[in-house]
Structure formats: structure tokens, C-alpha cells
N, C-alpha and C positions, 0 to 999 in steps of 0.2 A: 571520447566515447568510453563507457564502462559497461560494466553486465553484474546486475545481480542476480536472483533467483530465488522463483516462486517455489512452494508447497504447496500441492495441490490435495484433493482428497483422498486422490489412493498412495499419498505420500511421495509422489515422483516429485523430481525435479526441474523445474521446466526456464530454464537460464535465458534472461532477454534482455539486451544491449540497449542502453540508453544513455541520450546523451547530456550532460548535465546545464540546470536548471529545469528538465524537465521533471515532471511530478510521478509518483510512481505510479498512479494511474493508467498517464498515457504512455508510461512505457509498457505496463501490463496488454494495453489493448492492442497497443503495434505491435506485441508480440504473440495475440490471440492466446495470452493466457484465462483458462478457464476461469470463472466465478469471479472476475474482475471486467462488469457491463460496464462502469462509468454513464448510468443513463442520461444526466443531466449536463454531460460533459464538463464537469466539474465544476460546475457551480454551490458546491454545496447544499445539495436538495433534494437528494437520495438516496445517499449510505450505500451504494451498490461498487463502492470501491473499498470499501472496509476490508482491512489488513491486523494485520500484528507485526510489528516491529519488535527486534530483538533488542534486549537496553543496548548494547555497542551502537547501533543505528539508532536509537530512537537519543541516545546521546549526543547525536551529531545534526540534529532538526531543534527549532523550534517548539518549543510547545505547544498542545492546541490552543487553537481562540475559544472564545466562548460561543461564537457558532459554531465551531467544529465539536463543540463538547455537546453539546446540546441537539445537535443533528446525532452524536454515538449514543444521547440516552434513547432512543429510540429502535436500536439495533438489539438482537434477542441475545445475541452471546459475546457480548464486550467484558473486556478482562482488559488488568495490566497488560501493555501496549498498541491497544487499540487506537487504531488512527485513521482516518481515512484518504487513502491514499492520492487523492487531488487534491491535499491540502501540504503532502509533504515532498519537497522538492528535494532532485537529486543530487551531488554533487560528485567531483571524482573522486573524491576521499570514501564515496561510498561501494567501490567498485569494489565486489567480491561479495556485498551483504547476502541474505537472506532474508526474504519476507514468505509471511505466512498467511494464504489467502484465510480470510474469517469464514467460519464455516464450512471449512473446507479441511485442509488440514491439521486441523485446530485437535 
């Protein structure tokens, strides 16, 4: 088990435990963090888990596919570490991150 922790809009901090190979997504949603729907349950076909990773963590994942890249030209405010977060999995070296929900506390 780990915990990392969202940024929300009004900049709070909202820390949610997950355990690893899970995606950040569903750890977003088990933890009822705001502005992280997942509507498609992760199939890549909605962009409603779009994140920002910090380089340290976007270090430690995979790069996107080209469906993933191609589902974030679609998204209004993608920037360097945009990722969408059903696409990137947790591990426990990741325990302590920070992500940044997109559009939120961006």
C-alpha cells in the first residue's frame, strides 16, 4: 500500500492510498478525489482522468502510447506532464508523489 496526493482547485491537498499496479485513476476515484470522473472506466475514451505528473513521477512510468497521446490532443489545457491517468500505473516507489488534477489545480 502507498499514498500519493492530489491538487485540487482551491490548491488543497487531498492524500489517497493505493495499492500498486493500480492506475492513478482508480485510486483517484476510491478516494473521491474531485475532478478525477474516469467516465469510461479506463478505457481510454474520455480524458476525464487527465492529470499532471511531476518529472520525478512521470520518470518512473512509461511513456504514452499513441492512443494516449492522441486522446490528450483533445483536452483544452495539456501542457508538459500531461497524462492521463488510467493509462499510468502505480507502483510503491511511487509512494509520497504528487499529482495535479488538470484543470484544477493547474
Amino acid at each position: 500500500m502507498g499514498r500519493i496526493t492530489f491538487i485540487d482547485s482551491g490548491q488543497a491537498e487531498r492524500p489517497a492510498d493505493f495499492s500498486p499496479g493500480e492506475s492513478v485513476m482508480t485510486a483517484a476515484v476510491n478516494n473521491n478525489v474531485a475532478g478525477i470522473d474516469g467516465e469510461c472506466g479506463g478505457e481510454l475514451s474520455c480524458a476525464t482522468c487527465h492529470v499532471y505528473l511531476p518529472e520525478s513521477l512521470a520518470a518512473l512510468v512509461p511513456p504514452p502510447s499513441a492512443d494516449e497521446l492522441e486522446m490528450l490532443e483533445v483536452v483544452d489545457d495539456r501542457r508538459s506532464g500531461s497524462r492521463l491517468g488510467c493509462q499510468v500505473r502505480l507502483a510503491g516507489s511511487m509512494d509520497g508523489m504528487v499529482v495535479v488534477v488538470a484543470g484544477e489545480g493547474s
